[in-house]
N, C-alpha and C positions, 0 to 999 in steps of 0.2 A: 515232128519233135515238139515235145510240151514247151510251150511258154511259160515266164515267169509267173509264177501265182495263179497258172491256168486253173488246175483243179479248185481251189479257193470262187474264181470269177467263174467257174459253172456252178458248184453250189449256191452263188449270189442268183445267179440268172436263173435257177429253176426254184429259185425261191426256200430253199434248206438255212441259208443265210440273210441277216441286213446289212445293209451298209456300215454299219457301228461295226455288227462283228466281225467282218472284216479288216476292219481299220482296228479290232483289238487284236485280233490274231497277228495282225503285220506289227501290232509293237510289242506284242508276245514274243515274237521272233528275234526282237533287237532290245528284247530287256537285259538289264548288266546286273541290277539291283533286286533283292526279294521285293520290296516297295513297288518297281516297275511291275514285277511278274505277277503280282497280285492284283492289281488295279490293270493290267492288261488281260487278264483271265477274267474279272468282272466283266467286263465289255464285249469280249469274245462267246461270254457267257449269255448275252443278251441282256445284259443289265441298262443298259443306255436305250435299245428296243424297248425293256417293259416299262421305263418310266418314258416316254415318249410317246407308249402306247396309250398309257393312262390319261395322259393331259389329250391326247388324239379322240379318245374315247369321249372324255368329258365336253370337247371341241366340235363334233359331229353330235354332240345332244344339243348342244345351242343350235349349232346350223339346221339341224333340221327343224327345230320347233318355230324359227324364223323363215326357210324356205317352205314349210308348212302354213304359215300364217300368209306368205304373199301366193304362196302355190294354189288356194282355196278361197279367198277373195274375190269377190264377184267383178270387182272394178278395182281401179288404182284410187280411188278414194276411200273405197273399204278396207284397205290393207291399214290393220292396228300395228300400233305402235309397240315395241319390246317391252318387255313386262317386267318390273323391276325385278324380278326372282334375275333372270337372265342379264341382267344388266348387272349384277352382284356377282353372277358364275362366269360372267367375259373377265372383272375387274379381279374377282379372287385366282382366277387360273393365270392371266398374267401374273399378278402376285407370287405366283409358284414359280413363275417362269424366271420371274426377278429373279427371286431366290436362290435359284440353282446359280446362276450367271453372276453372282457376287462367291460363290466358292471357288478358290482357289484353280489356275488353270490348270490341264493337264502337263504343258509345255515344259513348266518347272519341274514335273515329276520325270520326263522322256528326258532334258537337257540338263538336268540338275539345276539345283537354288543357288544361284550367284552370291557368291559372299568376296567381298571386297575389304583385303585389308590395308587400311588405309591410315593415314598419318605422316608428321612430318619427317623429315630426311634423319636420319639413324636414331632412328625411335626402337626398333628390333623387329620391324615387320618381317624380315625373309626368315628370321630365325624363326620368330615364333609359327609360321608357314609350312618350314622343314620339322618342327615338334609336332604339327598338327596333322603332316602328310605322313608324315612318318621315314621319311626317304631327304635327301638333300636334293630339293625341288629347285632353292631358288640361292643364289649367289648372296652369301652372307659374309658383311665385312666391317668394320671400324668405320671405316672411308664414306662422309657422307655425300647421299647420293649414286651411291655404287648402283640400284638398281632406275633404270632408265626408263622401260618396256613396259608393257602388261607380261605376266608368266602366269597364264592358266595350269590348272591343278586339278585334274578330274578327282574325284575320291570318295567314297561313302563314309558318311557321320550317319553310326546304326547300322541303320538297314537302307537310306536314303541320300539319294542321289545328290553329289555339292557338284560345283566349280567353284575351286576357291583362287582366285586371284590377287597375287602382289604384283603392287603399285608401285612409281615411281614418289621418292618422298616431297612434300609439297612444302617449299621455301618461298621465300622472297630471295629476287636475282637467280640468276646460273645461269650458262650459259644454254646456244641456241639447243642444243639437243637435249641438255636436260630442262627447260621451256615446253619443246614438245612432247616428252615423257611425263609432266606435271597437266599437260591439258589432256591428255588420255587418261592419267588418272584421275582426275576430276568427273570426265565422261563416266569413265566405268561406276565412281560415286552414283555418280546422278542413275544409270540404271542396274545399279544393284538389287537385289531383292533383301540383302542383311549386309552390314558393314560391321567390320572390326574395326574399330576407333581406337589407336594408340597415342591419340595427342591429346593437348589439354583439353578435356570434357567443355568446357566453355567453348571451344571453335570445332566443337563434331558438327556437320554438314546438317544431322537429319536422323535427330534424339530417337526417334519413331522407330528409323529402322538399323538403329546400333545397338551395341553391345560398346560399351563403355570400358577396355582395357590399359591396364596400369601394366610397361611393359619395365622387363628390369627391375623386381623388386628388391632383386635380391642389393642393390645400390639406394635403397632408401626411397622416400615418397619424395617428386619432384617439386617443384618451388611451383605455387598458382593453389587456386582452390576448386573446387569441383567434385564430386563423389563419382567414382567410376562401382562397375559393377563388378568385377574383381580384378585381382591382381596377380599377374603371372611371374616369372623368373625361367627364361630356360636354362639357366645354368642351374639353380638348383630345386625346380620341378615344382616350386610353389603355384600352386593355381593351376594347373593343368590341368587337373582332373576335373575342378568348378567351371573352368574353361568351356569343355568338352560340354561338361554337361549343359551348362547355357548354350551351346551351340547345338546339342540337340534336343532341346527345348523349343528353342526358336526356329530350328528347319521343319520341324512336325508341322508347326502353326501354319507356315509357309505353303506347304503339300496339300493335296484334296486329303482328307479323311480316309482313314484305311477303311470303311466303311460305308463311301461315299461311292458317286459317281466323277471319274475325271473329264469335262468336258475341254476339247480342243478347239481352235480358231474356226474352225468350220459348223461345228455345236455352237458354237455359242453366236455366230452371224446370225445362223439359222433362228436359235430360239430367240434371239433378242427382235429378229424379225414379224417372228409367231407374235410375241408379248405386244408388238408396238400396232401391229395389226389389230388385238384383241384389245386395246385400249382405245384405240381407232373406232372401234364396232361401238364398244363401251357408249362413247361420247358422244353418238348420231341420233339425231330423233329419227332419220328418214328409215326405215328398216330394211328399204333395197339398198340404202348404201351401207350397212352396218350386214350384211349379208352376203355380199362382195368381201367386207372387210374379213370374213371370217373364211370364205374359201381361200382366199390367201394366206392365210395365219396357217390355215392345214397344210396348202402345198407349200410352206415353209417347213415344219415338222413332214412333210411327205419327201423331201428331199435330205432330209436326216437320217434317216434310215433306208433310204434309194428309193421310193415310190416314186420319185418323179424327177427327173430336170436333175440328174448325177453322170450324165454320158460321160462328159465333159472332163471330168477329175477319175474313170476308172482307170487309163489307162495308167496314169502316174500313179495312182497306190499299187495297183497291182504288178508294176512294176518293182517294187521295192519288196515282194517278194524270191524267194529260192525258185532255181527252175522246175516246175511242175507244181509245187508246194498248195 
């Protein structure tokens, strides 16, 4: 009987596949969003392979011209020293490596962009939540305090993956249950990726990553001062459309690049490892120790694409394939 993902883990093993494209075809499979299935079809495609191959390429030009230098030496006092060219092509190719590793993870594009809407107790958070989801998601009432919980909200803004999460509203006093409904909303604050801010602009958490909303306009501008970024009303639809679009404005910035590569937690240990090994090499006079440095930095990128030392994690992704698939 075929195993899960069997045919998949024999084209790895006879070499038709790398380890990326695998890992892109298995989120191929479990994409919801065109965003997912486009950035999973990159990867499936070998896009995570040929730039990994590039820096690999550029990575085995150092190491050889360094295992050349000590490999032909007559003695260990003969063996010169790296040549500034080389000592520029270790520093620039981490550099690239940087680079990649500050773009946006893949995680947020598989899980969707956390948005957290947040503010104090009947502000209009769950209404404006139910306008945004489009469905009655989240218990809307006069009563403040009605909502306690976190209520996640899967949904696409566009074409692009959200969780959009209402909060419990955040006071001074209540009691013990709504206490602990106010320290989960605080938590989710603190790791949200974008926050809806319905309270006074002066006590938003974390300017950076809000959106500034004026909720209820259709009842006037509230008493305080502060300039929010727009102003909504669900009763009578003002700002909802400006709403939207700030919100998918701000989820793009959030996502890798349709354009891009999405790298995942295991992409980015790897290469962050390659980078800190190539700066390692970079920063040696000795050049058997900066030679060392760089065969490491490879079987860092060598285990990125399964060259080496991935036994370990096949059964759990191919696992998360269709039986036979």
């Amino acid at each position: 009987m075929a195993e899960p993902g069997e045919f998949t883990r024999r084209a790895f093993s006879n070499g038709k596949l790398d380890l990326a494209q695998a890992e892109g075809l298995a989120d191929l499979l479990a994409a919801e969003t065109e965003a997912q299935r486009r950035q999973a079809l990159r990867q499936a495609e070998g896009g995570l392979g040929r730039l990994v191959g590039g820096w690999r390429e550029r990575l085995l030009g150092l190491a050889a011209r360094a295992e050349a230098a000590i490999e032909f030496a007559e003695d260990e006092d003969d063996v010169p020293a790296l040549a500034p060219g080389d000592l520029a092509g270790m520093a620039s190719l981490a550099a690239d490596m940087e680079a990649a590793l500050r773009q946006p993870p893949a995680e947020r594009l598989r899980d969707g962009v956390r948005i957290v809407v947040a503010g104090p107790t009947n502000a209009g958070k769950s209404s404006l939540i139910n306008v945004i989801a489009g469905r009655e998601a989240a218990i809307a009432s006069p009563i403040a305090g009605t909502t306690r919980d976190l209520i996640e909200i899967p949904l696409a803004i566009g074409d692009m993956p959200c969780l959009l999460i209402d909060s419990a509203g955040l006071r001074e006093g209540g009691g013990q249950i709504e206490q602990i409904g106010m320290a989960r909303a605080r938590t989710a604050i603190e790791s949200a990726d974008l926050i809806l801010w319905l309270g006074p602009p002066d006590r938003c958490p974390d300017r950076d990553r809000s959106i500034l909303v004026q909720s209820k306009a259709d009842l006037g501008k509230p008493p305080g001062g502060g300039t929010v970024d727009v102003a909504t009303s669900t009763v009578t639809g003002e700002g909802l459309d400006a709403l939207r679009g700030l919100l998918e404005s701000r989820v793009r910035t959030l996502l890798p690049p349709a354009d891009g590569i999405a790298l995942n937690a295991r992409h980015r240990e790897r290469i962050a490892e390659a980078a800190e090994e190539l700066r390692a090499a970079a920063g040696q006079y000795d050049i058997l120790f900066a030679a060392e440095h760089l065969r490491q930095a490879r079987i860092a990128l060598d285990r990125i694409t399964g060259r080496a030392g991935v036994e370990e994690m096949l059964d759990a992704l191919f696992g998360r394939f269709c039986i036979g698939k």
